[in-house]
C-alpha positions as CSV (number, residue, x, y, z in Angstrom):
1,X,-29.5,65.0,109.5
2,X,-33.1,64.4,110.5
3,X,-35.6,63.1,107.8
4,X,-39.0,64.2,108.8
5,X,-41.6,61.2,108.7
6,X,-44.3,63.2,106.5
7,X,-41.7,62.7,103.3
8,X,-39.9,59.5,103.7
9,X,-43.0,57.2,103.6
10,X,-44.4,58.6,101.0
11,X,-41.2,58.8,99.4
12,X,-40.9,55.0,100.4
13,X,-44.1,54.2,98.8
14,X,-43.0,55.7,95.7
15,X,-40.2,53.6,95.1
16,X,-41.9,50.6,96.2
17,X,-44.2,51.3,93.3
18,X,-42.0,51.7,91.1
19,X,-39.9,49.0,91.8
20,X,-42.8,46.4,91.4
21,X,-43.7,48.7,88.3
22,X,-40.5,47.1,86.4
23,X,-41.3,43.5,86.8
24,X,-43.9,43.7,84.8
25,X,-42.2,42.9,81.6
26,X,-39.6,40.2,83.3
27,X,-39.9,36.4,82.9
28,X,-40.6,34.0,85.2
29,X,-37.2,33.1,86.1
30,X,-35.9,36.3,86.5
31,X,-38.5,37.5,88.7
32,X,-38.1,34.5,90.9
33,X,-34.5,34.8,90.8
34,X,-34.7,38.8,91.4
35,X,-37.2,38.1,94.5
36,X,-34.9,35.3,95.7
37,X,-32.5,37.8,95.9
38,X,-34.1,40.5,97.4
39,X,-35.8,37.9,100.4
40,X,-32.3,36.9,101.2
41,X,-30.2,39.7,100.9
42,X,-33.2,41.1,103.8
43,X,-32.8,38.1,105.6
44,X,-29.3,38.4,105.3
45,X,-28.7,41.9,106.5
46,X,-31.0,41.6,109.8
47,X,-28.8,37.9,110.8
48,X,-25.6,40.0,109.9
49,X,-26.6,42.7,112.0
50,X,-27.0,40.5,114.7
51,X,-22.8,39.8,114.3
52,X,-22.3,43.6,113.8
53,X,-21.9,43.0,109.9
54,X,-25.0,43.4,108.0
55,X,-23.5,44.3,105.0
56,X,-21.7,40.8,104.4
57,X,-25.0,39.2,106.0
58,X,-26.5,41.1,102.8
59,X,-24.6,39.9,100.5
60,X,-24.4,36.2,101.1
61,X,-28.2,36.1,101.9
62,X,-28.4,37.8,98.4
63,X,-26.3,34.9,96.5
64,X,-28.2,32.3,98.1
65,X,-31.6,33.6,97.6
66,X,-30.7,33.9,94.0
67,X,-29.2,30.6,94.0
68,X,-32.7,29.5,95.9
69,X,-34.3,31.7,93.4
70,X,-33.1,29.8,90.3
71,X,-33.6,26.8,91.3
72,X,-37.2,26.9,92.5
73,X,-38.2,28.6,89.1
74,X,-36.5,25.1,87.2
75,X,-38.6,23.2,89.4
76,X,-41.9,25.0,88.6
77,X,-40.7,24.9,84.9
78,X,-40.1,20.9,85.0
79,X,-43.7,20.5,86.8
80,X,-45.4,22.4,84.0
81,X,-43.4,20.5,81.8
82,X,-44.2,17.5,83.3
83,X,-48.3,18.4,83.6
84,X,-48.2,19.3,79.7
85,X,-46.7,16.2,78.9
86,X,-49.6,14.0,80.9
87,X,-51.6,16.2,79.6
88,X,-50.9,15.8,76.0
89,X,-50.4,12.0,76.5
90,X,-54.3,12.0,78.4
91,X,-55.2,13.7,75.1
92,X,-54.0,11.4,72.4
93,X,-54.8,8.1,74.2
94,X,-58.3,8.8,73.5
């Protein structure tokens, strides 16, 4: 079955759109642990497809983009934590 190139982009762009369409109402951490996801699970399939098995490349890429996801989205939180605080201390020492 051949998909002709006049609908599949597109039909690409569509969902593309409507895939970044539903983040809009996401947090912070789940959008950075939803994109973690998504990097690595891409990253994951093209370095398993080098081995002949993208599908498990996909799926460990996926858990350790999310894992990389997660924890990059506590360390933004604990530097605006951290700015507040100086900030607020700045404030009050005046």
């Amino acid at each position: 079955m051949q998909i002709s190139r006049k609908i599949s982009i597109p039909a690409l762009a569509a969902v593309a759109a409507l895939t970044l369409g539903g983040c809009e109402s996401m947090d912070d951490t789940t959008r950075r642990t939803l994109t973690g996801t998504g990097v690595g699970a891409a990253a994951g399939g093209i370095i398993g497809s080098f081995s002949g098995n993208a599908g498990w490349g996909a799926l460990i890429g996926a858990g350790a983009g999310a894992a990389g996801g997660y924890l990059f989205d506590r360390s933004r939180q604990n530097e605006q934590r951290a700015f507040e605080s100086g900030y607020e201390q700045g404030r009050s020492s005046r």
